[in-house]
N, C-alpha and C positions, 0 to 999 in steps of 0.2 A: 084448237084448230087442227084440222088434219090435213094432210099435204098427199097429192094423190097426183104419181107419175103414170099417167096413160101412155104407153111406147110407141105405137102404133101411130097415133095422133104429135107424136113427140111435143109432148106439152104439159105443165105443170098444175092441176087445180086445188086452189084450196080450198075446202069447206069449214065455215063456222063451228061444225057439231063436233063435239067432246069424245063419239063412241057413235059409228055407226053399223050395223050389220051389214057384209058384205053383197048380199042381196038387196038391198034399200041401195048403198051406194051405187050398184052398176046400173040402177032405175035411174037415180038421180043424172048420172052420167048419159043416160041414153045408149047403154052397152046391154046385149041381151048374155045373159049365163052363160049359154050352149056357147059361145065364143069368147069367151078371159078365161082368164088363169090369173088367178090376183093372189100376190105375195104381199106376207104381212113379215118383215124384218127377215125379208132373203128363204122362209117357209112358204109353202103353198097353204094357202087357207079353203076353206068351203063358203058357200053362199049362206050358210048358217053362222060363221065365224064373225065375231065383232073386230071391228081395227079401233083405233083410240087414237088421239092425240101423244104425238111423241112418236108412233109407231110410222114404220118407213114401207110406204105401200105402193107396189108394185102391179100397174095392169096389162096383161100382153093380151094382145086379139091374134084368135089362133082360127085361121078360115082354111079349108079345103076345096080344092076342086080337082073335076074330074072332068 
């Protein structure tokens, strides 16, 4: 199981899957790329990067305006 802190939404979800790509998770979430920054055990990861069970993952939504 993997345990996923969304900050923004300040809420905890966890998912069944063992190892998912960081791209797949933020689909599943309904978060688009262009706006997280997801930490895998206090590291930035990329949308390529897998997180695992065990591992402590971090989502910030980073939005601009002008």
């Amino acid at each position: 199981m993997i345990r996923v802190k969304v900050l923004e939404a300040n809420k905890i979800i966890e998912l069944e899957d063992e190892e998912i790509i960081v791209k797949n998770l933020l689909e599943r979430l309904g978060l688009r790329q262009s706006e997280c920054i997801v930490l895998r055990n206090g590291v930035v990861v990329t949308e390529e990067d897998a997180v695992r069970s065990g591992d402590e993952v971090v989502v910030y939504t980073v939005k601009s305006g002008g």
